[in-house]
N, C-alpha and C positions, 0 to 999 in steps of 0.2 A: 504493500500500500504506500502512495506516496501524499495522500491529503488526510487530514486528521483535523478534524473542529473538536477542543477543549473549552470547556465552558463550568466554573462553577462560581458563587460571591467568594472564595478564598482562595485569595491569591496565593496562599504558600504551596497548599496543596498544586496548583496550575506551576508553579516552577518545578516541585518536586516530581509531578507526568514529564513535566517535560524536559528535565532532567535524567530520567528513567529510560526516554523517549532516543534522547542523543546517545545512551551506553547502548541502546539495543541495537541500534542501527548502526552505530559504529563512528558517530559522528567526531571530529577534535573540535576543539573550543576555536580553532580559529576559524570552522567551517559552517557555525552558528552566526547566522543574520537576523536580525531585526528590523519590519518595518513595521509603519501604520494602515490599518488597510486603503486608507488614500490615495498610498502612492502608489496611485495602480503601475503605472511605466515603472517606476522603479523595479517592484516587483519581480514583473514579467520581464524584464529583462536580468535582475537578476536569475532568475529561475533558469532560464535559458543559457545564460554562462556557465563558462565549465570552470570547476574550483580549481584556482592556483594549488592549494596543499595536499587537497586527498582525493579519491573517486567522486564523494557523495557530500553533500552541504544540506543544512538544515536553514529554510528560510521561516521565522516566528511571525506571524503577522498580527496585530492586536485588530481586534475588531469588536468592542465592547459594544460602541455606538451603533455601530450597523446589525451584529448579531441580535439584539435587543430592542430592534422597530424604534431604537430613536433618531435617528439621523439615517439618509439614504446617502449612496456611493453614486455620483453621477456614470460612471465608465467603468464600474463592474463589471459590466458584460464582458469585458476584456479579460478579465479572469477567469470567466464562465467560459467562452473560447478557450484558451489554455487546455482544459480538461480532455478536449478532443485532440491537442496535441500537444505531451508534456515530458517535460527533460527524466527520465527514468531516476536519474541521479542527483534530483533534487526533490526534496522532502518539503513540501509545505504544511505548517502546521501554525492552523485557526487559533484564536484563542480570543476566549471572552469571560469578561471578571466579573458574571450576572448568575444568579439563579434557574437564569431561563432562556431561550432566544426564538427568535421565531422560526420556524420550520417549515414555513410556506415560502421561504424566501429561496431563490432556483439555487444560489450558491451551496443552500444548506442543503439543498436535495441533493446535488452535484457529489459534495462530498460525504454525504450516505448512502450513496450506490458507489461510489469508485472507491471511496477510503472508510472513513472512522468517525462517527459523531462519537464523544463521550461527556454524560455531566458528573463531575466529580464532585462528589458529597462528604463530607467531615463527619463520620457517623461514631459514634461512641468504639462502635465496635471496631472501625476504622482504625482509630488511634491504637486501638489496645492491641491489636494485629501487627501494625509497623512496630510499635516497640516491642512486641515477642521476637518479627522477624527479624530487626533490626540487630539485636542484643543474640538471637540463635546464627546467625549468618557470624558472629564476631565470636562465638563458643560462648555467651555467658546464658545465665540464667537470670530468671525473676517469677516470681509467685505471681499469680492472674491477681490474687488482691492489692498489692501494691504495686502493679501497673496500673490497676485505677487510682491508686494513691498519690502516684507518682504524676500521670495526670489534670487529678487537681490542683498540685501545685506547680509545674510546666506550663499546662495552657494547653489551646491546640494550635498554638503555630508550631505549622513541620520543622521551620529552620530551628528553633528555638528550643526543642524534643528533643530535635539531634542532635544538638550543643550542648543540652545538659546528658544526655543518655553518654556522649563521648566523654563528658566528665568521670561521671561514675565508673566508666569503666578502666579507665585510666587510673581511679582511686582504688579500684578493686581488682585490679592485673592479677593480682596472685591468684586468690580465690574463685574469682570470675563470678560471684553469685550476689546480684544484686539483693540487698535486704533493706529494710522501711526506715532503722538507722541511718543506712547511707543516705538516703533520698533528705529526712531530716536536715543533717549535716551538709549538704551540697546544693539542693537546689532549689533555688531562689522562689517567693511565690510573685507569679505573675500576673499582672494587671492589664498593663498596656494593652494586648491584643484582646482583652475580655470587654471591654470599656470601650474599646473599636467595632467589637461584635455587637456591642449591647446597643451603641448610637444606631449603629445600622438596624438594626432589628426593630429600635424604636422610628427609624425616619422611613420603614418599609411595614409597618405595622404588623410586626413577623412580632404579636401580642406574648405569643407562648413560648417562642424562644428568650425573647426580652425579660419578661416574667421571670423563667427559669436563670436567665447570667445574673440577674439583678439579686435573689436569694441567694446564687451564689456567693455575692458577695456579702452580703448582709452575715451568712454561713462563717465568712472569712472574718469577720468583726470589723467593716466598712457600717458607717451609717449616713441617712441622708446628705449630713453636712459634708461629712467626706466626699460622697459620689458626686454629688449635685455641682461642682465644679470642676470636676474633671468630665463631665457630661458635654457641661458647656464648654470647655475647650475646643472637644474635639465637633460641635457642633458649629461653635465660632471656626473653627480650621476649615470645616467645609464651605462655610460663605465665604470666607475669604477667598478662598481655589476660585470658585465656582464667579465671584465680582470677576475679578479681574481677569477671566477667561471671558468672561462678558463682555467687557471691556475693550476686548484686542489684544490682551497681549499672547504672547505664547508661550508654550511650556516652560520652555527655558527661560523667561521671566520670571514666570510667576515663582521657578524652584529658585532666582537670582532671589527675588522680590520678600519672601517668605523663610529664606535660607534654609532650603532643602539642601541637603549633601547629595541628592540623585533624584534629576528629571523625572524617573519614573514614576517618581511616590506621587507628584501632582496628575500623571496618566491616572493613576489610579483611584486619586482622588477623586477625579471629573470623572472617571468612570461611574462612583457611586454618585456622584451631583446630576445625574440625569432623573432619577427618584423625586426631585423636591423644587421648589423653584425659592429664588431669594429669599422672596417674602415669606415662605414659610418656614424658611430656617430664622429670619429675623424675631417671627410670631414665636418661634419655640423657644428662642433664646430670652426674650421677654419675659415669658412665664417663667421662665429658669429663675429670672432677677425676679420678680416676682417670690416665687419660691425662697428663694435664699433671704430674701428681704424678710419673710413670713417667720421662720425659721431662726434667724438672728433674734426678732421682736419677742420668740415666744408665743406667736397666736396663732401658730398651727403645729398638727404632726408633721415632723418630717417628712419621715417614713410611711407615711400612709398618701401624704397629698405626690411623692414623689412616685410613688406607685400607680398612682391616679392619674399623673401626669403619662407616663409608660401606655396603659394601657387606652388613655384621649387624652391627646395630646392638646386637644381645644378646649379642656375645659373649663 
């Protein structure tokens, strides 16, 4: 197969296929491209070139916008063409950082008859499989209960699993058997990617997922006053992308403008900013100050109106 459309909301997961993706096929790092699906010419004619280093080159193409019925490709077709005649040796592979895409669209039929539609899901069970397989591929052990252990205090971003899981094992060379001790002692408890899950969940009304990270932390000994401004951070972080993409600038702006270390994270940002429009990230951030204003006075729950907020966010 040489088309592959990748599609799930977590982006770590979408590196770590297609990272997987490059060992299978035998790809090197210097034979991996990147475009946006825009640039159609560019594309196709990379695709068509024969790689300076190896046989076979992998070209990544982000298509958030288009896989996701928000924004149309004027000159598509030109890649729909392609299909009927295509470089054997070069790999193209889709990718979109949504939940969902649309399927009526010819590109996405195209490449579910000649290649590979996949959506990749972060399922409990998920996790608890890569870190068996992870840790059995390297000789160690660990007990199924504190893989769930392990976890809860990780997170589920993939890079971040496997940074801590390379930890431990590196702590426990000798033995090789991870135990709830070690995890204790070594790995950090994480917030950041949960607190990113959680925004998302609430600015896509995903009620029952949101619900569930939000107890989680509660679980953790986080309370209203705590979360309620790291909410709004990451709610304010999204207006801001999302203005000044409005605006005219471009990527590489906005990660100047914002002091991003890597153009990408604003792709991805705007990726989720298609969900919401200004104003309604203004209106949620309102009731936030709201909230925290309540909450400082004394003359609310926290914890109950912040909840309230999660699941109406209007009200």
């Amino acid at each position: 197969m040489n088309f592959y459309l990748l599609y799930s909301g977590d982006k770590a997961i979408l590196n770590k296929e297609i990272n997987d993706l490059k060992i299978k096929l035998k790809i090197e790092d210097n034979d991996v491209i990147y475009y946006d699906i825009e640039d159609v010419d560019g594309i196709i004619q990379e695709a068509l070139t024969i790689s300076m280093f190896s046989l076979n080159k992998m070209i990544i193409i982000d298509g958030t916008s288009y896989f996701s019925d928000k924004k149309g490709v004027s000159n598509v077709n030109v890649i729909e063409d392609y299909f009927d005649n295509y470089n054997p040796n070069s790999y193209l592979i889709f990718i979109s950082n949504s939940d969902s895409i649309d399927s009526r669209k010819k590109l996405v039929k195209l490449i579910s008859s000649k290649g590979s539609v996949k959506n990749l899901e972060i399922t409990d069970k998920y996790l608890s499989d890569y870190v068996i397989s992870y840790l059995k591929d390297a000789g160690y052990k660990i007990n199924f209960s504190d893989v769930k252990y392990f976890l809860n205090k990780s997170g589920t971003n993939i890079d971040n699993i496997k940074n801590e899981l390379d930890k431990l094992m590196l702590y426990k060379i000798d033995t090789k058997m991870i135990l709830k001790d070690d995890i204790d002692l070594l790995v950090m408890e994480q917030f950041d990617d949960s607190i990113y899950d959680l925004v998302n969940a609430i600015l896509k009304n995903d009620n029952k997922k949101a619900i569930k990270l939000y107890n989680n932390f509660k679980n953790n000994g986080l309370d209203a006053s705590q979360m309620l401004p790291i909410i709004a951070s990451q709610i304010r972080l999204l207006f801001q992308v999302k203005r000044l993409y409005n605006s005219g600038k471009s990527n590489e702006d906005i990660a100047k403008i914002l002091e991003f270390k890597n153009v990408y994270r604003v792709k991805y940002l705007l990726s989720d900013s298609y969900y919401y429009s200004e104003e309604d990230l203004i209106r949620y951030l309102s009731k936030l100050a709201d909230l925290d204003r309540g909450i400082k006075l004394g003359t609310c729950d926290g914890d109950v109106f912040l909840e309230l907020f999660i699941i109406k966010k209007d009200m």
